[in-house]
VMD Tcl script that builds the backbone (N, CA, C; Angstrom):
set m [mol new atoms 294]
animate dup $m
set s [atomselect $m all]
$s set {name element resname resid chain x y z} {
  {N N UNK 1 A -203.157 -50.189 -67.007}
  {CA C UNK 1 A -203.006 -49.902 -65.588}
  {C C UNK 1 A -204.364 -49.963 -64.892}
  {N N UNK 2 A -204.811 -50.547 -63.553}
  {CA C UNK 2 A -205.612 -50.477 -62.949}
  {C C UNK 2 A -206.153 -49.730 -62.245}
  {N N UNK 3 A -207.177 -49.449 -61.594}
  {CA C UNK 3 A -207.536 -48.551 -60.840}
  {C C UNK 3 A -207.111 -48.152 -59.533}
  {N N UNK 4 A -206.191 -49.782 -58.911}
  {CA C UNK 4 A -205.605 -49.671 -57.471}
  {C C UNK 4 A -204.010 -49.161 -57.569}
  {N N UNK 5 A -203.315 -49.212 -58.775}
  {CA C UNK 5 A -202.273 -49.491 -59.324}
  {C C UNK 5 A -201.561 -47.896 -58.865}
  {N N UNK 6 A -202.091 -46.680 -58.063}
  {CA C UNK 6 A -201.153 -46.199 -57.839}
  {C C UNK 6 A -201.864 -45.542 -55.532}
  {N N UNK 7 A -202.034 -46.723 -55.646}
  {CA C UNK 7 A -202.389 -46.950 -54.285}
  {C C UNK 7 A -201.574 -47.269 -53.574}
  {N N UNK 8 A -201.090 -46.448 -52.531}
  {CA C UNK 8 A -199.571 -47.115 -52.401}
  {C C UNK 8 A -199.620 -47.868 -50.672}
  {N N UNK 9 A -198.882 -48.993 -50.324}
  {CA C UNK 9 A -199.277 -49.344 -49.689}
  {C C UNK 9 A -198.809 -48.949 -48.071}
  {N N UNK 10 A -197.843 -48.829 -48.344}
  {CA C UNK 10 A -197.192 -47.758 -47.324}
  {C C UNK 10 A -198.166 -46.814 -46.625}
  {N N UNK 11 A -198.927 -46.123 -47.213}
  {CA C UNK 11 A -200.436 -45.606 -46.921}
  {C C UNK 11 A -201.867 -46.351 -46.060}
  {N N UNK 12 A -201.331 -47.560 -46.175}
  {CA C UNK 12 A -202.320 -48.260 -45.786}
  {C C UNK 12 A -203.166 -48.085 -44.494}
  {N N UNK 13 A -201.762 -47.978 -43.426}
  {CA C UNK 13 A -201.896 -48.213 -42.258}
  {C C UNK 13 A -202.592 -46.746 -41.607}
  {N N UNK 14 A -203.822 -46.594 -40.699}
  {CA C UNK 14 A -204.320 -45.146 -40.049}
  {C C UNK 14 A -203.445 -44.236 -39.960}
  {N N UNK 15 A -202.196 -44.670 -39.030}
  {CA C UNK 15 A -201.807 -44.012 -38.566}
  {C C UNK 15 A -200.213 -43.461 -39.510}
  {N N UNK 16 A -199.761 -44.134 -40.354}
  {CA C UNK 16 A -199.018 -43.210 -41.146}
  {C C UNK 16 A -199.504 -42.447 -42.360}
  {N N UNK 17 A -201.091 -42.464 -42.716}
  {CA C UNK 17 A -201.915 -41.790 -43.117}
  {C C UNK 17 A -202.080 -40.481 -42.649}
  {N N UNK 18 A -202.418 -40.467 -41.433}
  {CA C UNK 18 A -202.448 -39.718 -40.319}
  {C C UNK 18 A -201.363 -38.919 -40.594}
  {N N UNK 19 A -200.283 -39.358 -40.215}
  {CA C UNK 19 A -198.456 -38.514 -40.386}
  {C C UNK 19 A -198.862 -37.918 -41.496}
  {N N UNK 20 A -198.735 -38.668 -42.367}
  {CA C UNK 20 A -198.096 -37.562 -43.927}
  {C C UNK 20 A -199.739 -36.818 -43.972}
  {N N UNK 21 A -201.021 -36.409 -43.537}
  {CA C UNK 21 A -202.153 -36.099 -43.873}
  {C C UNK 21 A -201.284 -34.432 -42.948}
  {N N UNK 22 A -201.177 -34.539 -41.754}
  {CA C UNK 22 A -200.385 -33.503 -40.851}
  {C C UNK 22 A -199.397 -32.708 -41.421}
  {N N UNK 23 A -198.511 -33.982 -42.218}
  {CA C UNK 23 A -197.515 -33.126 -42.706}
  {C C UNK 23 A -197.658 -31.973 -44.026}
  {N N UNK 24 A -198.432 -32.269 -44.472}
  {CA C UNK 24 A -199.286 -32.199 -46.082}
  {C C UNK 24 A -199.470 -31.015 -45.462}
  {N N UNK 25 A -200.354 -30.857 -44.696}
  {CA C UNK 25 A -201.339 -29.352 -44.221}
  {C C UNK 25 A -200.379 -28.301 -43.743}
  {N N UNK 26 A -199.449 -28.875 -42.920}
  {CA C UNK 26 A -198.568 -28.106 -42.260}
  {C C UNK 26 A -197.024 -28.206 -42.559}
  {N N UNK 27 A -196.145 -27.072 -42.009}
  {CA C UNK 27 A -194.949 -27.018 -42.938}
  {C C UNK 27 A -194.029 -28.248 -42.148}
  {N N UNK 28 A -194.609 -28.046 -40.970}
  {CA C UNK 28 A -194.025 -29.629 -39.929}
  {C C UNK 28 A -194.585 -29.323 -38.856}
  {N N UNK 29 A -194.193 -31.098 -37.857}
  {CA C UNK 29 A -194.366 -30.775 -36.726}
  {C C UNK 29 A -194.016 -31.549 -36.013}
  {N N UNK 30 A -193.696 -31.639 -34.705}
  {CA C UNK 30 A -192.755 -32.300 -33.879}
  {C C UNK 30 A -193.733 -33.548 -33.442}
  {N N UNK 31 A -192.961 -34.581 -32.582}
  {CA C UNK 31 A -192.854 -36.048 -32.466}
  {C C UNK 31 A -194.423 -35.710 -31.442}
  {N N UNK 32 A -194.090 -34.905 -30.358}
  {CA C UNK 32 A -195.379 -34.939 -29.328}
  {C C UNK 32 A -196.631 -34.388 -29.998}
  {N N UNK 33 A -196.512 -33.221 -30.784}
  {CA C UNK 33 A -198.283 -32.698 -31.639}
  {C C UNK 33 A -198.735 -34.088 -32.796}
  {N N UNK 34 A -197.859 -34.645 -33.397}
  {CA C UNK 34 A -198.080 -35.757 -33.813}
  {C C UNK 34 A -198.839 -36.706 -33.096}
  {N N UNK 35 A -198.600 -36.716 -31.740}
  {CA C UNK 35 A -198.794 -38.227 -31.154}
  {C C UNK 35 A -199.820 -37.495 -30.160}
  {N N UNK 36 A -199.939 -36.348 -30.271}
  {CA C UNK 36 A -201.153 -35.714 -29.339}
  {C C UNK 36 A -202.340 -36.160 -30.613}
  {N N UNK 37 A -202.442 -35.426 -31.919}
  {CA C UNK 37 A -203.388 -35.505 -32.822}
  {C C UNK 37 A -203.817 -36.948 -33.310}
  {N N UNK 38 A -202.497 -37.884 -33.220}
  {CA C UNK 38 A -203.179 -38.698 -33.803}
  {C C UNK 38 A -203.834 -39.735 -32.771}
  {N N UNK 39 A -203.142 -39.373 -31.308}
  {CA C UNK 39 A -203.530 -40.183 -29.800}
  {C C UNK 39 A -203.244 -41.707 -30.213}
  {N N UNK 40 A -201.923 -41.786 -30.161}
  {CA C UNK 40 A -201.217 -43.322 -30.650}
  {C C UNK 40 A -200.138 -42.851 -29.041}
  {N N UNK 41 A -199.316 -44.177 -28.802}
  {CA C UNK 41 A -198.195 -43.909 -27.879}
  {C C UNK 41 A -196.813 -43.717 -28.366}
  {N N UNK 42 A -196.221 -43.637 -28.044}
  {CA C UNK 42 A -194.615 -43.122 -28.362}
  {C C UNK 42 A -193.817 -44.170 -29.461}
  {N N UNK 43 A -194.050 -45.518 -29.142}
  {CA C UNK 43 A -193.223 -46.434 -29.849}
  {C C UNK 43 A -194.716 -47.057 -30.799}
  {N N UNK 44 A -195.326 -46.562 -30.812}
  {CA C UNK 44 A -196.723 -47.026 -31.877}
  {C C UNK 44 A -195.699 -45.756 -33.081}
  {N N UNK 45 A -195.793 -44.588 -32.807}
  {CA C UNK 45 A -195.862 -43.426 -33.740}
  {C C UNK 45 A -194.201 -43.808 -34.199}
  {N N UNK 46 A -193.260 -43.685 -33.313}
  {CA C UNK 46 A -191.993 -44.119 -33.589}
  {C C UNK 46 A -191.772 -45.223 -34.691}
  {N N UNK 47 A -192.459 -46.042 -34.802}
  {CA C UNK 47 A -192.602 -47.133 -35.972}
  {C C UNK 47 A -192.806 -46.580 -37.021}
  {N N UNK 48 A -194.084 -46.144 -36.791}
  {CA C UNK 48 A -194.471 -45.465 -38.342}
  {C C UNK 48 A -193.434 -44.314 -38.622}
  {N N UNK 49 A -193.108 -43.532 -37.925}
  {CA C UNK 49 A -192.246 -42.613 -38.666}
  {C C UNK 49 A -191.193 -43.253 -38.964}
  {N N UNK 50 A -190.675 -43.931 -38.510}
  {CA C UNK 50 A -189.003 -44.757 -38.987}
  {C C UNK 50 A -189.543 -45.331 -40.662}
  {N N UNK 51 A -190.459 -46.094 -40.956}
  {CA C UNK 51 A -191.212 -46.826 -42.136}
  {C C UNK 51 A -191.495 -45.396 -43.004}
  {N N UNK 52 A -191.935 -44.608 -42.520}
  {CA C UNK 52 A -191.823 -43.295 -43.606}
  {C C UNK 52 A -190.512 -42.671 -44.144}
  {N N UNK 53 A -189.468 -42.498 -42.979}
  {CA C UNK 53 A -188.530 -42.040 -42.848}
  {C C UNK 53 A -187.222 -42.900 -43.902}
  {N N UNK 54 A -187.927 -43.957 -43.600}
  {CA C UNK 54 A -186.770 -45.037 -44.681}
  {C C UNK 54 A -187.200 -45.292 -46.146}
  {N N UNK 55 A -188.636 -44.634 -46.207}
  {CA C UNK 55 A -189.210 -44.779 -47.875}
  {C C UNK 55 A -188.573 -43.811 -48.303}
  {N N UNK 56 A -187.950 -42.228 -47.527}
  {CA C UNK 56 A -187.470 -41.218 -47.892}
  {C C UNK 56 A -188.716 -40.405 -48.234}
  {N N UNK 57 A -190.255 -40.487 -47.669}
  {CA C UNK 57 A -191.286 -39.741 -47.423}
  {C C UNK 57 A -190.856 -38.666 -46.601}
  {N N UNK 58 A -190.673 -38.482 -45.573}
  {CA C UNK 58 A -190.455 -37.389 -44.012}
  {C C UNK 58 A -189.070 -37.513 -44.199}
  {N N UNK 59 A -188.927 -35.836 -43.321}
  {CA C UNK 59 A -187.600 -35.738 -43.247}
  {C C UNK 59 A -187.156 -35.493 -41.919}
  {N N UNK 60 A -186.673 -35.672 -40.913}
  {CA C UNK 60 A -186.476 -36.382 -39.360}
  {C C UNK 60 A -185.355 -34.591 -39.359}
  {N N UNK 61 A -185.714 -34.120 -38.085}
  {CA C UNK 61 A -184.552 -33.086 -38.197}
  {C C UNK 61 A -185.183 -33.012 -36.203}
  {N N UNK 62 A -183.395 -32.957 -36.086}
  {CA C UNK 62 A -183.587 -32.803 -34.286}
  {C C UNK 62 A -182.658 -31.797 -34.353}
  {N N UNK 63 A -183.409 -30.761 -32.796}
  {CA C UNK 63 A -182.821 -29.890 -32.805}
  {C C UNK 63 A -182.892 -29.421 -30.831}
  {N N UNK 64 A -182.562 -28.788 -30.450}
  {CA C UNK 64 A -182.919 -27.895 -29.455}
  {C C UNK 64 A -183.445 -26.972 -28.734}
  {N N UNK 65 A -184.700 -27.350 -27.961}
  {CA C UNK 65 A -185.446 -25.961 -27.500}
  {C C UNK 65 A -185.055 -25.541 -25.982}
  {N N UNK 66 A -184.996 -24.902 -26.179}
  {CA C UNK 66 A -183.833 -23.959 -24.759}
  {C C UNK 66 A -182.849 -25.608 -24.472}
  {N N UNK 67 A -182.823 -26.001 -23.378}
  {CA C UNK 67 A -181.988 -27.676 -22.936}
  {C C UNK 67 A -182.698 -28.620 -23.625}
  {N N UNK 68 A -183.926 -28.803 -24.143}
  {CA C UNK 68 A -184.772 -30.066 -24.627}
  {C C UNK 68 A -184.447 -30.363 -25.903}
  {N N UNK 69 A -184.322 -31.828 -25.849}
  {CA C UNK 69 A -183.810 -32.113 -27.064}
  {C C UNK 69 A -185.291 -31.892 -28.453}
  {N N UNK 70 A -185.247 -31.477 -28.950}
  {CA C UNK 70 A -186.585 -31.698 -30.365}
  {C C UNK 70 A -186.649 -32.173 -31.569}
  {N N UNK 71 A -187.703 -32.951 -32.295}
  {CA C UNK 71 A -187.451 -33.667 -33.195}
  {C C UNK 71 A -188.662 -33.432 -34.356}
  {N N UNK 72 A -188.557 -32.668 -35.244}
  {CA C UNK 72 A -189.875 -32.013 -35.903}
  {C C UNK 72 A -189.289 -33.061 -37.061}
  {N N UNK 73 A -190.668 -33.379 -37.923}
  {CA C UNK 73 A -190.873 -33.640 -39.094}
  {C C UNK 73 A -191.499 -32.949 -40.443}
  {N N UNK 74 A -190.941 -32.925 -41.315}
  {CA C UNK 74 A -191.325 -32.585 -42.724}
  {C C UNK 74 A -191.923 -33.539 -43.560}
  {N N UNK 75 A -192.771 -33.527 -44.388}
  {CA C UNK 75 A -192.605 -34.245 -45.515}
  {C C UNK 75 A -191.854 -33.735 -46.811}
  {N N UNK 76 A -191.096 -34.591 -47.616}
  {CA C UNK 76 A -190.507 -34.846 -48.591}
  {C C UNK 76 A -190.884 -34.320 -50.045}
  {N N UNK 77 A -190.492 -34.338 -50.612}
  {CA C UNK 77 A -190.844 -33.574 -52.047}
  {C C UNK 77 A -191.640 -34.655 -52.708}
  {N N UNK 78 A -190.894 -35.857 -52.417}
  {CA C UNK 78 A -191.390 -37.691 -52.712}
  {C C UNK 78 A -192.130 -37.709 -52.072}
  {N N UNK 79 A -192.683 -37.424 -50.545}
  {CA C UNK 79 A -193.441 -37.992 -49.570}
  {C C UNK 79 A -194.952 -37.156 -50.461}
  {N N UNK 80 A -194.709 -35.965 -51.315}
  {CA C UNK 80 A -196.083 -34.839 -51.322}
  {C C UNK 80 A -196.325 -36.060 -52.466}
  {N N UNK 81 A -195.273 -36.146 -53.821}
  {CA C UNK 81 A -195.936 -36.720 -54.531}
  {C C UNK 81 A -196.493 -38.017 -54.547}
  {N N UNK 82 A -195.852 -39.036 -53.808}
  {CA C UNK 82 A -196.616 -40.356 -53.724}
  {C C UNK 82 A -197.619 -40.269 -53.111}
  {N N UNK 83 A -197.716 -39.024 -51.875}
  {CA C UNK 83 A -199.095 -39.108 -50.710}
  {C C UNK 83 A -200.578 -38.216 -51.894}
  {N N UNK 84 A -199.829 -37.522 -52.708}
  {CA C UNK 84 A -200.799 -37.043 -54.135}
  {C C UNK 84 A -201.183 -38.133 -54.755}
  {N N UNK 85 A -200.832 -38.901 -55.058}
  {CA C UNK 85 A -200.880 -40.265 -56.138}
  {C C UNK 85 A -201.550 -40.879 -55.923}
  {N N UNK 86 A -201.623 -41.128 -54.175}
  {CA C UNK 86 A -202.263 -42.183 -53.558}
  {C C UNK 86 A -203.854 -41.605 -53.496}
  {N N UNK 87 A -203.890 -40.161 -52.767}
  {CA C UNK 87 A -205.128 -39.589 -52.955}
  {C C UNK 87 A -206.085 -39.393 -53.800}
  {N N UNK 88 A -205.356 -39.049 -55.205}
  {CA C UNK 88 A -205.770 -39.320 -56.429}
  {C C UNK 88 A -206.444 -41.142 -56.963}
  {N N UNK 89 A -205.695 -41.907 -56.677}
  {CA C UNK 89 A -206.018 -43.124 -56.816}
  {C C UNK 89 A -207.601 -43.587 -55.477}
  {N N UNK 90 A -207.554 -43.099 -54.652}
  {CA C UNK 90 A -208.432 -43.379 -53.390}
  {C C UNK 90 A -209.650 -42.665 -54.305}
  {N N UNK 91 A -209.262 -41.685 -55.012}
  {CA C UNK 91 A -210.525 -40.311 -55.298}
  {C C UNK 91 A -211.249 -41.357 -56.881}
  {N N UNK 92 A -210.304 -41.840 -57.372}
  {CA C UNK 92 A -210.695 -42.309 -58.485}
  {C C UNK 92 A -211.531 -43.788 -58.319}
  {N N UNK 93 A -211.033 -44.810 -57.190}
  {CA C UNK 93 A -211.921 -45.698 -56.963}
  {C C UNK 93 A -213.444 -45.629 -56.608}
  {N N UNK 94 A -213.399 -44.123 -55.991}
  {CA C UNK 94 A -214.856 -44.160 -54.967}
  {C C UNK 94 A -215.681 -43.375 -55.943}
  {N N UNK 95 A -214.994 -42.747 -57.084}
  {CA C UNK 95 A -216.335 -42.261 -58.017}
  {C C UNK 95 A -217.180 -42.494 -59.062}
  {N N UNK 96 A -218.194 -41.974 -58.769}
  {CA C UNK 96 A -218.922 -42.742 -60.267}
  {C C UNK 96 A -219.107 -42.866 -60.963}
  {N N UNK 97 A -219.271 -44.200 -61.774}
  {CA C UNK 97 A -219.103 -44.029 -63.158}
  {C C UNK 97 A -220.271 -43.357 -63.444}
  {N N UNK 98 A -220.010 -42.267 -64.984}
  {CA C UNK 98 A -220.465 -41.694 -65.875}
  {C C UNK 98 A -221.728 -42.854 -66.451}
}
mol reanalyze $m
mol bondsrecalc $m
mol representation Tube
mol addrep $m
């Protein structure tokens, strides 16, 4: 096995880096603190979460605050361990050899 070999690519992109880095820290958080932190626009962030959402990384849950509709995200039990894997693999390229 190689050194890139659990680099996943799905990860690639800033900004769904970004997502699951948010989600990781925190227990969730909705569509607007997302798109405030990561300062992307509505259908930029909407992409990436749908591409997370269909790896079965995040877990999409809408709900209601007083009349407003709301849409918080989780990450996945899958989303912790592949976004672990990947970190691990990032941590292992950049260090030095012995």
């Amino acid at each position: 096995m190689g050194i890139i070999d659990n680099i996943n690519k799905l990860f690639d992109h800033r900004i769904r880096l970004g997502i699951m880095s948010i989600l990781i820290v925190n227990e969730d958080a909705d569509f607007n603190r997302l798109k405030e932190l990561l300062a992307v626009t509505d259908g930029n962030l909407a992409s990436h979460i749908k591409a997370l959402e269909q790896a079965e990384y995040i877990l999409v849950e809408k709900s209601f605050v007083g009349r407003k509709p709301n849409t918080s995200y989780s990450a996945t039990n899958l989303g912790r361990i592949e976004f672990k894997k990947h970190i691990e693999a990032l941590e292992k390229l950049i260090q030095k050899p012995n």
